[in-house]
N, C-alpha and C positions, 0 to 999 in steps of 0.2 A: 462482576462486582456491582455491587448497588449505586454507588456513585458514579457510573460510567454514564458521559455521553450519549456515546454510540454502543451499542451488543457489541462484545466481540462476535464473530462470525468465523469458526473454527471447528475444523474436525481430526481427524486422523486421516492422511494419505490425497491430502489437496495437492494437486500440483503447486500451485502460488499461491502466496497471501499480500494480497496488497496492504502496505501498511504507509498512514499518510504520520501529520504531525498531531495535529487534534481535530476534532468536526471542527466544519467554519461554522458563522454565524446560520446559512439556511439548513446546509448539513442538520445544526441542531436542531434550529424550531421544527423541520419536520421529522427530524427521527430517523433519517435515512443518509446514508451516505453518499456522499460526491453531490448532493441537491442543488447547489447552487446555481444560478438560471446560465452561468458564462461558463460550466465545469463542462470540458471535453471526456472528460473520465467514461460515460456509456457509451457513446458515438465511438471512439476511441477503441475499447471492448470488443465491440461488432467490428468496426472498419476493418481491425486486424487480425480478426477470426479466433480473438479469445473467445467471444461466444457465436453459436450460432448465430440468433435470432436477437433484433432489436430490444433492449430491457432497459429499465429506468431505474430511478433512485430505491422506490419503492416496490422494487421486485429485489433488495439487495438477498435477504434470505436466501434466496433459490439459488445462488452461484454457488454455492457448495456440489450440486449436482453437474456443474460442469469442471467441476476441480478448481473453484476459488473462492478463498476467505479473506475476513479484513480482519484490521486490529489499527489499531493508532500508536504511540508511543506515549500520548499524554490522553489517557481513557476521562479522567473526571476534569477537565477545562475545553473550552470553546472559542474559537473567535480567530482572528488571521495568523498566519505564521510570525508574526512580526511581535503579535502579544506573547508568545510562547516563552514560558521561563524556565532556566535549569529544574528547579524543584518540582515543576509539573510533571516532568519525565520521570518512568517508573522502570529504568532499564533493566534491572534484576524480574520484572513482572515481567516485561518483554520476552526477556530471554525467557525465561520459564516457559512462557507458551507454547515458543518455537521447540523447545527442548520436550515439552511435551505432546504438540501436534505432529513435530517434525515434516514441515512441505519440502518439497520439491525445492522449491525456486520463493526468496524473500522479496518480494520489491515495493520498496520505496520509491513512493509519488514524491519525487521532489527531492532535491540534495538536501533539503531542513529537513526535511523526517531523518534523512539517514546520515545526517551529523548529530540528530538527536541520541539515536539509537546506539551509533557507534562509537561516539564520544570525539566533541572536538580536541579535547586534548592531546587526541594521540598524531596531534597534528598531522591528520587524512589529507591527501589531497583529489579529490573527488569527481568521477570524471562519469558519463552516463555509457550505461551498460553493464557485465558480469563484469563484477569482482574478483578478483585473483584470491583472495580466501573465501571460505565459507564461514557462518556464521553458525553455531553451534550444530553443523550440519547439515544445516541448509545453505545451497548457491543464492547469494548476494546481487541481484540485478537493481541497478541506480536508473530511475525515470524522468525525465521532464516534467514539471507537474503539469496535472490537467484545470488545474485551478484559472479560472480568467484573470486573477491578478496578476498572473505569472506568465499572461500569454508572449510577454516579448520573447523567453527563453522557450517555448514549443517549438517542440520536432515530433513528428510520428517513427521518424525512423526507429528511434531507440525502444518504440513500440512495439514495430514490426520487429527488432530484433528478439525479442521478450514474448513474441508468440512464436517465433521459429524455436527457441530454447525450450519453449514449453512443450512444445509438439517432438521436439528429439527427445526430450525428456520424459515425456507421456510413455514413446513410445518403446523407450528399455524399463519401465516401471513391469 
């Protein structure tokens, strides 16, 4: 879409698609995803052998070739999770995606992406790790964010659990 932030970054047959709430504020001025100078999100990536090799904000393209996409749940707004408004979220565009790339494994950086997503209404109660449903066919993994704002609540655990699923998952694909 032309008013998006960030590209979505999607294809058919990715293992995961990380999906946050909107770009933050460096996210957008540069153009890239996870940019922000405190975002654990790349270090993160590598540490837990979702990717091989060291990559940055502005290598975001290229994770398709290791089996990951992004997307947001509020593609045309910017700025902390705390600005984020019902009406920014596009959850019918969401699911569509999903429904149309169909990944592996959905995860959400951060329980605000995926009460956006998944609606607080349905009064979730929200715990980090796979999900007991899937979501239009995709398995449902909840993250800690990698955001600096958010650092009081990191763990890498539920990180490391999310590249072991990926990898058992890889490897019945």
């Amino acid at each position: 879409m032309s008013g998006d932030v960030l590209p979505d970054v999607l294809t058919s047959g990715l293992r995961v698609v990380f999906c946050g709430t909107q770009a933050g504020a460096a996210s957008a001025r540069r153009g890239a995803y996870y940019a922000g100078p405190g975002n654990k999100f790349w270090k993160t990536l590598f540490e837990t052998g979702l990717i091989p090799e060291p990559l940055g904000p502005s290598d975001f393209r290229e994770l398709p070739r290791y089996g990951i996409g992004f997307t947001d749940v509020a593609k045309g707004t910017s700025g902390p999770d705390t600005a984020l408004m019902r009406h920014h979220v596009d959850s019918a565009g969401f699911l569509a995606k999903l429904r149309e790339h169909a990944p592996a494994i959905v995860a959400f950086n951060g329980k605000r992406a995926a009460q956006a997503a998944l609606g607080e209404e349905k009064g979730l109660k929200l715990a980090y790790g796979l999900q007991p449903s899937p979501l239009v066919g995709s398995r449902v993994f909840i993250l800690p964010s990698t955001s600096g704002t958010a650092s009081g609540y990191w763990s890498i655990e539920p990180w490391r659990e999310l590249a072991a699923l990926v990898k058992e998952t890889s490897s019945r694909r």
